[in-house]
DRENZA-807224 format. One record per residue (C-alpha): residue in three letters; residue number from 0; x, y, z. Coordinates in pm, whole numbers, plus 32768, in hexadecimal, padded with zeros to 4 digits. Layout:
REM residues N
resn, resi, east, north, up
ALA, NUM, X, Y, Z
...
This chain:
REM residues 140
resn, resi, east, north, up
UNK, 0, 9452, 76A4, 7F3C
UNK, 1, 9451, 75D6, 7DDD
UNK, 2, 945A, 7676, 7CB5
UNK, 3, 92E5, 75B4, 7C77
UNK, 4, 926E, 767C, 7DC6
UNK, 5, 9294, 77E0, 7D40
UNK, 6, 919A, 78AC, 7CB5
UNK, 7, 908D, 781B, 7D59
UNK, 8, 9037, 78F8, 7E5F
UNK, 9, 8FDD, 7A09, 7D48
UNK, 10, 8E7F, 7930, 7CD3
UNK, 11, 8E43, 78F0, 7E37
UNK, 12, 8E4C, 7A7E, 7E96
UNK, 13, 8DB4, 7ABC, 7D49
UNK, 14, 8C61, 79DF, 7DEB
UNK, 15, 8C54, 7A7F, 7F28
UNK, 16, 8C71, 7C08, 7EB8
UNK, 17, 8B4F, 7B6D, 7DA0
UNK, 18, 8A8C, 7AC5, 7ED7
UNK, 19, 8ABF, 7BFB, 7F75
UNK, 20, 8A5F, 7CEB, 7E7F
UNK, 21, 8902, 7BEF, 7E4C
UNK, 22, 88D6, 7C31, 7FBD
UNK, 23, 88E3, 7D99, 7FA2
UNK, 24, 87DA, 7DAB, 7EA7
UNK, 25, 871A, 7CEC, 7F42
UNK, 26, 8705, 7DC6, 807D
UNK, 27, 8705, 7EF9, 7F91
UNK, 28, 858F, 7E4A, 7EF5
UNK, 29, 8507, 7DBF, 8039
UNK, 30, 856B, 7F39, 80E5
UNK, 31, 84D6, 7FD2, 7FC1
UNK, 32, 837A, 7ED8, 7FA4
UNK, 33, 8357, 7F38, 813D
UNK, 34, 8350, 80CC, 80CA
UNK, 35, 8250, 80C9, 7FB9
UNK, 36, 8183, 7FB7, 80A6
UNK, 37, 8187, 80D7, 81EA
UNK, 38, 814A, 81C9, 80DC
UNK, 39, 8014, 8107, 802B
UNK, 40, 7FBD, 80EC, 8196
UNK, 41, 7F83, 8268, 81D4
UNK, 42, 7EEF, 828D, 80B8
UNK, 43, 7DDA, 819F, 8122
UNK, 44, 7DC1, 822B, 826C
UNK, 45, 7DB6, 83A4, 81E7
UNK, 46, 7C99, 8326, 80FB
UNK, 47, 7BBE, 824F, 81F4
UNK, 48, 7C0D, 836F, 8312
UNK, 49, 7B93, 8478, 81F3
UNK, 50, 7A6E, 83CB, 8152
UNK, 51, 7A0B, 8385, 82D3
UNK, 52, 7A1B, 84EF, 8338
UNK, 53, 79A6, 85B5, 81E7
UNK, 54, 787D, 84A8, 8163
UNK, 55, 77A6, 84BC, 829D
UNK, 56, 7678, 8571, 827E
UNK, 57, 760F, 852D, 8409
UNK, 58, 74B6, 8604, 83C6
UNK, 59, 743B, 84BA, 82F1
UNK, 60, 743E, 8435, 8469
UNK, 61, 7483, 82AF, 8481
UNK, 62, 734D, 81EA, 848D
UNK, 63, 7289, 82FF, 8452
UNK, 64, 71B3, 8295, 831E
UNK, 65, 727E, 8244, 81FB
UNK, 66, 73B1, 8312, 8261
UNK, 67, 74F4, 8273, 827D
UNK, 68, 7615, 8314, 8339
UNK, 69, 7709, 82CF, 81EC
UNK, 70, 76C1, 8273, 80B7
UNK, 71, 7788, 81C5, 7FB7
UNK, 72, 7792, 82D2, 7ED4
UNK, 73, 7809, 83D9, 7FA3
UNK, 74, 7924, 82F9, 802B
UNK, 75, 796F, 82AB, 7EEC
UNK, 76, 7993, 8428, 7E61
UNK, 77, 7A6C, 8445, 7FA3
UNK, 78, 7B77, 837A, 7F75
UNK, 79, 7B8E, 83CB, 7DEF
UNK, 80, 7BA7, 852E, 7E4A
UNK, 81, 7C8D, 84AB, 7F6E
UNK, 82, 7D7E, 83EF, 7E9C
UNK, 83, 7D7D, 84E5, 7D4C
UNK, 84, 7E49, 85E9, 7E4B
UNK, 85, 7F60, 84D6, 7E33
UNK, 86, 7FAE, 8499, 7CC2
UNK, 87, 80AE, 8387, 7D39
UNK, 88, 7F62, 82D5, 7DD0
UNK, 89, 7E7E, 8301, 7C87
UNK, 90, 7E9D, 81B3, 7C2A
UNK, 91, 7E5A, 8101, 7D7A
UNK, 92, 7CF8, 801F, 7D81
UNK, 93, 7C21, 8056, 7E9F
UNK, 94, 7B09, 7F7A, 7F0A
UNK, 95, 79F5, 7FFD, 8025
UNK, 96, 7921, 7F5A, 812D
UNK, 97, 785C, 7FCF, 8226
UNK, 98, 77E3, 7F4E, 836F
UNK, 99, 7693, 7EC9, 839B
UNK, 100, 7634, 803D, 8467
UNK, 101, 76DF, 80C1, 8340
UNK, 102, 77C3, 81AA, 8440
UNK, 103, 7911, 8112, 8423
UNK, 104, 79C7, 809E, 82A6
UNK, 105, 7ACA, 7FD9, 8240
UNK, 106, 7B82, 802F, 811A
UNK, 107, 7C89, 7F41, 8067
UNK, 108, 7D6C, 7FCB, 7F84
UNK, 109, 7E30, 7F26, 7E7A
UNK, 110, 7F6E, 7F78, 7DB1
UNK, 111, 8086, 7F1B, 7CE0
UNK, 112, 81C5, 7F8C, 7D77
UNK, 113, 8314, 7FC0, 7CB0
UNK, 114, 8446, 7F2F, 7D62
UNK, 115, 85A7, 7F7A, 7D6B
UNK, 116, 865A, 7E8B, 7C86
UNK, 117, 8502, 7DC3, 7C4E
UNK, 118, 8545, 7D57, 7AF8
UNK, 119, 8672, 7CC2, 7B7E
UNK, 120, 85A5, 7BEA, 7C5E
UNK, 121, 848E, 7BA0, 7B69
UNK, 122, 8398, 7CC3, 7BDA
UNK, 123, 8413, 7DC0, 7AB8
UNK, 124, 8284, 7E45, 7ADD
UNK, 125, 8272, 7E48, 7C3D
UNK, 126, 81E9, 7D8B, 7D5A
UNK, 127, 8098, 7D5A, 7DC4
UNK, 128, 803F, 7E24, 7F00
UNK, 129, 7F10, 7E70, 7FD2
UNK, 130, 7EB9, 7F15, 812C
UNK, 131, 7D69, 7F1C, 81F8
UNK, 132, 7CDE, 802E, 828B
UNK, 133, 7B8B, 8092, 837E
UNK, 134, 7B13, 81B7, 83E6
UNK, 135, 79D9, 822A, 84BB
UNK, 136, 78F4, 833D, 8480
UNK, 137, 7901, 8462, 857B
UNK, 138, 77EF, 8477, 865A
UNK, 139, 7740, 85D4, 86A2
């Protein structure tokens, strides 16, 4: 070995343990951004299940005169009073639709998720997320 020669492993094992370290973040963020997805999830299915189950008025009867089996406004006092039990969820943005029978809706929810070491990747507010969720009135 030259005199030229040494010293030059240190930058080299100084770029792999930085490579490294970059890799662990990484899976630290994407790890992270699955959690609050599963949990954005839940909270979407916990709203459409609950708006489902607690905004039916089935004695309006379904193409009985006017009546609809849910209403817009009662699924949408549903899954306010669904998601205010979760302060963590307050800020999530739901949109409603419901089937043409009006029996089953589909709620999507939207959020802004913080991330582990976002700002490090560029997404110091967050990232973008948003889940889809149906549920079916009960039948009596």
């Amino acid at each position: 070995m030259s005199r030229a020669d040494r010293g030059s492993t240190v930058p080299l094992i100084l770029g792999f343990f930085l490579v490294s370290l970059l890799m662990v973040a990484g899976a630290i963020a994407a790890g992270d951004a699955f959690v609050q997805q599963r949990g954005l999830q839940s909270a979407c299915d916990g709203a459409a299940a609950d708006a489902a189950g607690s905004a039916v008025d089935l004695d309006r009867g379904l193409g009985v005169g006017t009546g609809d089996a849910l209403r817009f406004a009662d699924v949408d006092s549903a899954v306010t009073a669904y998601l205010a039990r979760d302060p963590a969820r307050s800020a999530v943005r739901v949109s409603a639709r419901l089937s043409p029978d009006r029996r089953t809706i589909t709620l999507t929810c939207t959020d802004t998720a913080p991330i582990a070491f976002g700002s490090f990747f560029g997404k110091g507010a967050g990232i973008a997320q948003s889940a889809t969720s149906s549920a079916r009135a009960p039948l009596q």
